[in-house]
N, C-alpha and C positions, 0 to 999 in steps of 0.2 A: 420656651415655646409660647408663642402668643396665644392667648383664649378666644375660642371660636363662639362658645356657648357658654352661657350660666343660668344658676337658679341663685336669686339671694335670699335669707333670710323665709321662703315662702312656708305657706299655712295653708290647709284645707281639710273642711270638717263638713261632714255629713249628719246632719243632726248635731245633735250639743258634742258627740264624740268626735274627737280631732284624730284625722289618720296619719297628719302628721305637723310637725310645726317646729318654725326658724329654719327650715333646713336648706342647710347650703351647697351646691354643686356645681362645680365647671368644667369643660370638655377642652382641652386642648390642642391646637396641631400637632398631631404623629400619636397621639395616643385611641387607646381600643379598651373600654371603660366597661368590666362586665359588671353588673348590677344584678345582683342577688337579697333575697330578704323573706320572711314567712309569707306565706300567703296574707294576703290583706294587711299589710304593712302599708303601700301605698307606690307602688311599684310604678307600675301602669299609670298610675295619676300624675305621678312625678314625669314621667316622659313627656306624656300627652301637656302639661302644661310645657316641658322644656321645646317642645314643638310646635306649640303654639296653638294647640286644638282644643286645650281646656286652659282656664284663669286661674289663678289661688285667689284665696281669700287673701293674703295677706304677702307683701313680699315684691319682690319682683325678676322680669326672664329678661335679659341680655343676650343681643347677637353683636358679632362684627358685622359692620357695615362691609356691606354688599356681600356677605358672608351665603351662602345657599346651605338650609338644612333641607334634609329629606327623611319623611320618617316611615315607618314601616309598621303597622300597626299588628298586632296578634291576629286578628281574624283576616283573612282575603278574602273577599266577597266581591264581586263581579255583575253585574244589572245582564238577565238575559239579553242576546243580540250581540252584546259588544264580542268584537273579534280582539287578536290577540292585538294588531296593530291600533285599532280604536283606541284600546286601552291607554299605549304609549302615545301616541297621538295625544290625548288629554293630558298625560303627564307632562307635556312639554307646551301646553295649550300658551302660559303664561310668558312664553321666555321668548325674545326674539331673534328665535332663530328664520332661515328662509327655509323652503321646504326640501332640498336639498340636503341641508345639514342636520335638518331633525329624522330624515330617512335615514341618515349615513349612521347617526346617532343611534336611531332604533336597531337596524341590520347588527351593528356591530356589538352592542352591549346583550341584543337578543341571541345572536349565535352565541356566543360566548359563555351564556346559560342554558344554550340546548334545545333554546325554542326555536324553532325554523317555520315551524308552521303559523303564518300569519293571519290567516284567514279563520283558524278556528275560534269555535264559541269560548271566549273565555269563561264563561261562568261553567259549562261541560269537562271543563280539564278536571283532570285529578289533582287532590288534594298539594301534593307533590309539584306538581304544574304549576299550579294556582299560587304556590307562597316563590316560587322560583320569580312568576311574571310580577308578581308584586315586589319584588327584591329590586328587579330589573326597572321596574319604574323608579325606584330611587335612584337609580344607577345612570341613566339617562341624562337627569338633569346636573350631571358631572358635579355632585354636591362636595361642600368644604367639610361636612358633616354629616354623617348619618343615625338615624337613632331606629334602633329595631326591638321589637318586642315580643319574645320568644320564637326568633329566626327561624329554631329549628325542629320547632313542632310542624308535623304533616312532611316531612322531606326525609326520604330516606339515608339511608348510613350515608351511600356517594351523593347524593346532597348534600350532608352536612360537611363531608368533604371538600366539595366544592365550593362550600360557604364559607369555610376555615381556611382555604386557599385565599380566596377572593378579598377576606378581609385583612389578612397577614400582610397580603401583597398590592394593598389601595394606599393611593395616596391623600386619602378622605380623612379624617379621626371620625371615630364611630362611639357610639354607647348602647352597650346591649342587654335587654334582660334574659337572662337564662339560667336552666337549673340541671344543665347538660354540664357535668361536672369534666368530662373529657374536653367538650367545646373552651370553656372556661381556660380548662389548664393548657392550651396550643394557643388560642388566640390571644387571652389578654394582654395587655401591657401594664394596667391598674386594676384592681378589684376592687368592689364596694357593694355594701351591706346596708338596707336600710331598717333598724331594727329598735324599738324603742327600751332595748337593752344597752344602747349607746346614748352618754350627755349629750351628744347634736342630734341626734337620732339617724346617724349614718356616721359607718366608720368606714375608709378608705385605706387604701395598703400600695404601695406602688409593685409590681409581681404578679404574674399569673396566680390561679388558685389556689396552690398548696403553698406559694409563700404568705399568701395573706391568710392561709389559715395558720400560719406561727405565728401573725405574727396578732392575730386576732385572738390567741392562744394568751401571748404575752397580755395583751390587754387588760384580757377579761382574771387574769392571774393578779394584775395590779389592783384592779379594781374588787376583788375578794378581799383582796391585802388592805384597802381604804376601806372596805364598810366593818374588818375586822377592826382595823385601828379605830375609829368613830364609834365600836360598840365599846371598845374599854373605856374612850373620854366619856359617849354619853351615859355609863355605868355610873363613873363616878361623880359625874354632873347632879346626876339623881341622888346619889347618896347623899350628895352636898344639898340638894334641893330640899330633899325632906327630915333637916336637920330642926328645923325650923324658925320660927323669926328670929331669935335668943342667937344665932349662929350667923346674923350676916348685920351689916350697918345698910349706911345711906349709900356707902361706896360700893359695893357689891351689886348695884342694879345693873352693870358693865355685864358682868358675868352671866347673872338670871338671865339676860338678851344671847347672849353666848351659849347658853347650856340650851335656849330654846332653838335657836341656829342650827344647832351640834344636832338636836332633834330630828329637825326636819330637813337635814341635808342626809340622816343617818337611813330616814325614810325614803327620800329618793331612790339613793345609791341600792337598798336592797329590794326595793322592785325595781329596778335597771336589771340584778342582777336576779332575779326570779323569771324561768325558762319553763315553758311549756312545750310540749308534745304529745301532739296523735297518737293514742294507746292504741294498738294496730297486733291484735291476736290473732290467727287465720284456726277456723273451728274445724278441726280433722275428726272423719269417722273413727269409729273404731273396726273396722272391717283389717283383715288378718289376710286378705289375699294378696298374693305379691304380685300376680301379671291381672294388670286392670283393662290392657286395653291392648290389642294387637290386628296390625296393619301390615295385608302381602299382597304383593303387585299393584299398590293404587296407583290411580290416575286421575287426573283432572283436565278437562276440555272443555270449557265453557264457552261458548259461541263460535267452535272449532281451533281455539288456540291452545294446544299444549303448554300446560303451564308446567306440568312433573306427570312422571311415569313412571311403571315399577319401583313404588317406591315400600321399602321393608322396614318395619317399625313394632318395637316393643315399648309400650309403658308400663312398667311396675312401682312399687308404692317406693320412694324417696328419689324415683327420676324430674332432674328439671331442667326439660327443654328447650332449649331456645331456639325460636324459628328469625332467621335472619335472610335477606337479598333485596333487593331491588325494588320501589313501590311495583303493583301488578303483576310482581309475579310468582303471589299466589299462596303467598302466607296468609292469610286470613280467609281462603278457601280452604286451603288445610284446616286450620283453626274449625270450621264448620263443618270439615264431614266429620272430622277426628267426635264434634260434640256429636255430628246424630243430627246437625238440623240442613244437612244437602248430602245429596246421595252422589259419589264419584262415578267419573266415567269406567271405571275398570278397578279390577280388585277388591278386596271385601274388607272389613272394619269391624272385630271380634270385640265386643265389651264384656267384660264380667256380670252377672247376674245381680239386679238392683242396684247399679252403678249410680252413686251420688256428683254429680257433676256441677257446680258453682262454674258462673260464665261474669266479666266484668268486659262490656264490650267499651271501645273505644270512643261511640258517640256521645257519653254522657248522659244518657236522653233520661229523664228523669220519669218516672210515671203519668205524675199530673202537678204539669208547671205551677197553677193557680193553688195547689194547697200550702199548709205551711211545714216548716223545720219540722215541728211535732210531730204531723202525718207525719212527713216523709219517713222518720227515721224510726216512729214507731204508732204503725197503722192502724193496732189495734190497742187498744186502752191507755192506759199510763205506763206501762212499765214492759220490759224484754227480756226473754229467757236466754241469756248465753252461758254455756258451759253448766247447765243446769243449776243456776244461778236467776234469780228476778233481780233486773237491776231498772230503778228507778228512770223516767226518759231523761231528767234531766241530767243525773250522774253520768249516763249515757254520753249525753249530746257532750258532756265533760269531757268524756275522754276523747274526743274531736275537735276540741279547741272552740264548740260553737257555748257563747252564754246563755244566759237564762232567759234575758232578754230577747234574743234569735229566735227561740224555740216559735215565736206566734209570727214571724218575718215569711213571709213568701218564697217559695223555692225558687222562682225565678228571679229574684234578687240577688242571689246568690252568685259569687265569682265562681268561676273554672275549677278552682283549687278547691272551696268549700263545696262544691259539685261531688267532684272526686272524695271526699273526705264520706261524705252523705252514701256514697255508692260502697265504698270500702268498709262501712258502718252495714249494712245491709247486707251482704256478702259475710259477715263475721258472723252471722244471725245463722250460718244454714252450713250444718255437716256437711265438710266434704272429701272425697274420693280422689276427685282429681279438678284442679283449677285449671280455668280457660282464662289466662289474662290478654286482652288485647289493647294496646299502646296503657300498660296501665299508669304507667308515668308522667304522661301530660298533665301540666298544669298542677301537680304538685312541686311543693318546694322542699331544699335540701333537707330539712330538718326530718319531715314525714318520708322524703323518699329511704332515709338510712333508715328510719323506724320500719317499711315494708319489708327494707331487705333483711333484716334479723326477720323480721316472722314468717318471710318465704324462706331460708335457710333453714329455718327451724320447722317448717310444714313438715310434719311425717308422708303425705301423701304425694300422688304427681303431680305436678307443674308440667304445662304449657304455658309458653310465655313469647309473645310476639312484641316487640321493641326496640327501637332505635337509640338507649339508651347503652352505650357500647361500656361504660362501668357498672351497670344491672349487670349485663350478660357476663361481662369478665369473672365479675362477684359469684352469681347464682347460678348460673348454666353447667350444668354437670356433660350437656352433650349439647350439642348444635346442629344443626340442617340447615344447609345453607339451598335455597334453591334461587335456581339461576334464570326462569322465567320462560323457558324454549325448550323443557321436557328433563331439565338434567338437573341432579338434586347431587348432593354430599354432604357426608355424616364426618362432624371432625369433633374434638374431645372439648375443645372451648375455641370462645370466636377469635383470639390472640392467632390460631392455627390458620383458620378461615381467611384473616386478615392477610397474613404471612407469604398463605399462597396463592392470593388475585395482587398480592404486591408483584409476587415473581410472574404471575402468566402476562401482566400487565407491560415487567421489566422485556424491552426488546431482546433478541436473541443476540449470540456474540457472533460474530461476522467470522465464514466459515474463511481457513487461510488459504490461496489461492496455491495450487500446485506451480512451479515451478516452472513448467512446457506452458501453463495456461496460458490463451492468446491473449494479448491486451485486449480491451475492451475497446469499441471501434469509436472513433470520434463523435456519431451524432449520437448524443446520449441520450440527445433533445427528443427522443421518439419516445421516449419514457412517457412524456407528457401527452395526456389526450389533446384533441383536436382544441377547446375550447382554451385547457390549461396553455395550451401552445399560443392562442391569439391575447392568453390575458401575462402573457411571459412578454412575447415581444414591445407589447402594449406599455408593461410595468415603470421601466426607465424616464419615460416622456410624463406619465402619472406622478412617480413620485418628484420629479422636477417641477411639475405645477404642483403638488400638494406646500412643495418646502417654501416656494417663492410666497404662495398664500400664507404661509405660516410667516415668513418675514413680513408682508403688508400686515397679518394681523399684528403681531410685535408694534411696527413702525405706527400704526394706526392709535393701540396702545397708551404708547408715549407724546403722542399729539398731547399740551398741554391741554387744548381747545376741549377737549375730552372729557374733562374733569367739572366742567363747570355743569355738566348733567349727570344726574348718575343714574339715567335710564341708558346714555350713550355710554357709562363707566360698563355698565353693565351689557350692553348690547356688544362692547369690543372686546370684553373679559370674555364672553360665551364664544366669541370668532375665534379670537385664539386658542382658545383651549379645544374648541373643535377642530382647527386647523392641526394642533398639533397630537391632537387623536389620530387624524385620520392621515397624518405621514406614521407615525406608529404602526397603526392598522397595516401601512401599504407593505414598510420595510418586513413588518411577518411574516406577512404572505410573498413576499419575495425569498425569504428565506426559504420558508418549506419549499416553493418551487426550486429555487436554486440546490436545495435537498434532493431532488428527483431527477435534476437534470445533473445531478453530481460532478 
């Protein structure tokens, strides 16, 4: 498969520390490249240069000519005004299409994600919305590669379904950052790890996520197996070293350069192989009551939409919830009457007497951006009481992976992930009763997320837990709530259940068998179809006859030698035909489903 994209050799350093260096990577056609690595390894900086929106220091990024990348950044953010079609409009600002074919382009990459509505504020959409339309701008300019960075943060479960469709089934190669350990193992085709635990400082695997964790397994087992070998050479290096002069000639300085080598290769290899982790302890009361919290007949209706109703809920001390459905509707209103900070439309909300409630909300929002590490994590003096224990801020800030150096850095310097680490650190400070987690998984990375889920597992008290992390829930969810956004809630024992049965309501019914005397079915079948469906049936044939004959002129146009000696016209014939041969695509579909109805 030929290389669409590379990084060679690159380097970039913030300050004297390097976040990463030499490191080499390339994307190729038919491959879906998950990228995974600690937080602050260099994750994000490596795309953003592989995309061409940040430089290295050192190094350099290779495309195929006339190659299209498109990339997809973590945050979607939107400039008030712009509508949903402005947005695409821009995305296609560069590429010469005529204005025909950039609408056919937009209509069709738009439905296909769910967006119909063109006229809306794009910056007003839900969060959900908002990463879908930013997908869909990649997807537009019919790219040879795509690069996205954490796709599936803000998109619900059937989002990220649809995401994992989408990508399985493009004929793009992609590269993704994620730490959606389920996404990982359905889509990828190669895995890779950016960690300076590895000699390149990225190691790659060809296999979705559990074969590259064998085989990253094996690696990291050889590499034990090399710094153990190199401790008994440079043991005995040493013995030999300090024998002293009486013990070597003029010819032994070969060796002395050897034993000094053996040294400092022995030094490498065992900080490669030296592994850190978020010490992540959740502080439970000692409160002895078993029903904490109990909920009959609620409801919720906020600006008259039934979101659930009658809904009957008990939490006692070692239940762990998980609330699962659809963005909007209505998991994180739940979340909010269950704490006590919104009053439902109906039904009451019974707490236990001095109920201790810890909340980790999902914005991140840090107190006061302008202080630093220190504040943040310990407000008042030097040092923090946990588990009746004073423990020093900086051993603190230790068990979070942050240095000693960080402690005086500004919190708003701070990545997503040390965000998170910072809030989880604060939250361990304060006995609790019962936890309110809401998406608490964003922006942390594999290492700290398995370290949560032992210390949620292991919480004596209740859990609440709202997340689109479908291996959280399978793991820690002892019950689920699935609510479905139009008043109808269900209680299943884990979300594998939940899944199981929107697979079947989903699955079409079995076609009931026609008795025997039934009359045939009368010849115009054609009435099936509404008035419009009917004008866009008859219409279809003479449509897709001119879509194909354009799809041959772009072809023919294509192969015009004359073509080549510009590669603004290589490029202007390359975007014709491949829209051309979208839009016979598009037409043949939709002929099907119609021909579906007129059976």
């Amino acid at each position: 498969m030929a290389v669409v994209l590379s990084c060679s050799a690159v380097s970039k350093r913030y300050g004297a520390k390097p976040l990463f260096e030499n490191l080499t990577m390339s994307l190729h056609d038919g491959q879906r490249i998950g990228l995974t690595g600690p937080n602050g390894s260099g994750k994000s900086t490596l795309m953003r240069i592989m995309a061409a929106t940040d430089v290295p220091d050192d190094g350099t990024r290779s495309v195929r000519r006339q190659a299209i990348v498109a990339y997809v950044p973590q945050d979607s953010v939107f400039d008030p005004g712009q509508t949903v079609r402005s947005v695409l409009d821009e995305a296609l600002a560069d590429l010469p299409l005529t204005a025909d074919e950039k609408r056919l382009r937009i209509e069709m990459e738009a439905s296909r994600a769910g967006l119909r509505d063109f006229d809306a504020d794009a910056a007003t959409l839900s969060g959900g919305q908002r990463k879908r339309l930013a997908i869909v701008c990649a997807l537009v300019r019919h790219p040879h590669a795509v690069l996205l960075d954490e796709p599936t943060n803000h998109l619900d479960i059937d989002g990220i379904l649809w995401l994992e469709r989408l990508l399985i089934n493009a004929d793009f190669a992609s590269l993704f950052i994620s730490h959606d350990r389920y996404f990982l193992e359905s889509v990828a085709t190669h895995t890779a790890e950016i960690n300076p635990a590895y000699p390149d400082g990225v190691y790659q695997a060809e296999g979705n996520y559990s074969k590259f964790l064998e085989r990253r397994e094996d690696f990291l087992i050889a590499q034990q197996k090399l710094q153990d070998s190199l401790q008994t050479k440079v043991k005995r290096e040493v013995e030999w070293l300090r024998r002293g002069p009486k013990a070597r000639t003029t010819k032994s300085k070969a060796r002395i350069d050897e034993a000094h080598r053996l040294i400092g290769e022995l030094g490498e290899v065992a900080s490669r192989n030296r592994t850190a982790t978020a010490s992540i302890s959740l502080n439970a009361s000692d409160r002895k009551t078993k029903r904490l919290i109990q909920v009959e007949g609620l409801a919720a209706a906020p600006g008259g939409t039934t979101l659930f109703e009658n809904l009957d809920l008990i939490l006692s001390a070692g239940t762990k919830l998980g609330l699962v459905g659809g963005n909007g509707c209505g998991k994180s209103t739940l979340l909010r009457i269950l704490e006590g900070r919104m009053e439902p439309s109906a039904g009451k909300v019974q707490s236990a007497d001095m109920l201790r409630v810890v909340t980790l909300d999902q914005n991140r929002q840090l107190p006061d951006e302008s202080t630093t590490l220190k504040n943040a994590l310990c407000p008042d003096g030097d040092s923090v009481i946990f588990n009746g224990q004073t423990i020093h801020v900086a051993g603190w800030a230790r068990r979070f992976l942050f240095t000693s150096e960080q402690l005086v850095q500004p919190v708003r310097q701070l990545s997503g992930g040390e965000r998170a680490r910072v809030l989880l650190a604060n939250i361990m400070l304060k006995p609790a009763d019962v936890l309110f987690l809401d998406e608490p998984t964003n922006d942390l990375d594999i290492p700290t997320l398995e370290v949560l889920e032992e210390s949620l597992l292991e919480f004596p008290g209740a859990l609440v837990l709202v997340t689109h992390d479908r291996y959280l829930l399978d793991r820690v969810a002892t019950t689920v709530v699935a609510l479905e956004g139009d008043g109808r809630w269900g209680l299943y024992a884990e979300y594998a259940q939940w899944e199981q049965e929107r697979a079947e309501r989903a699955r079409p019914p079995a076609p009931k068998k026609e008795a025997a005397e039934s009359p045939a079915p009368p010849p115009s079948a054609k009435k099936k179809l509404s008035y419009l469906e009917q004008r866009e049936w008859d219409a279809m044939e003479s449509q897709i006859m001119d879509a194909e004959a354009e799809l041959e002129a772009a072809k023919a146009a294509l192969d015009d030698p004359a073509v080549f000696t510009d590669h603004t016209k290589v490029q202007g014939a390359t975007i014709r035909m491949e829209t051309a041969q979208h839009r016979v695509e598009a037409l043949y579909a939709r002929w099907a489903e119609l021909e579906a109805k007129v059976g």
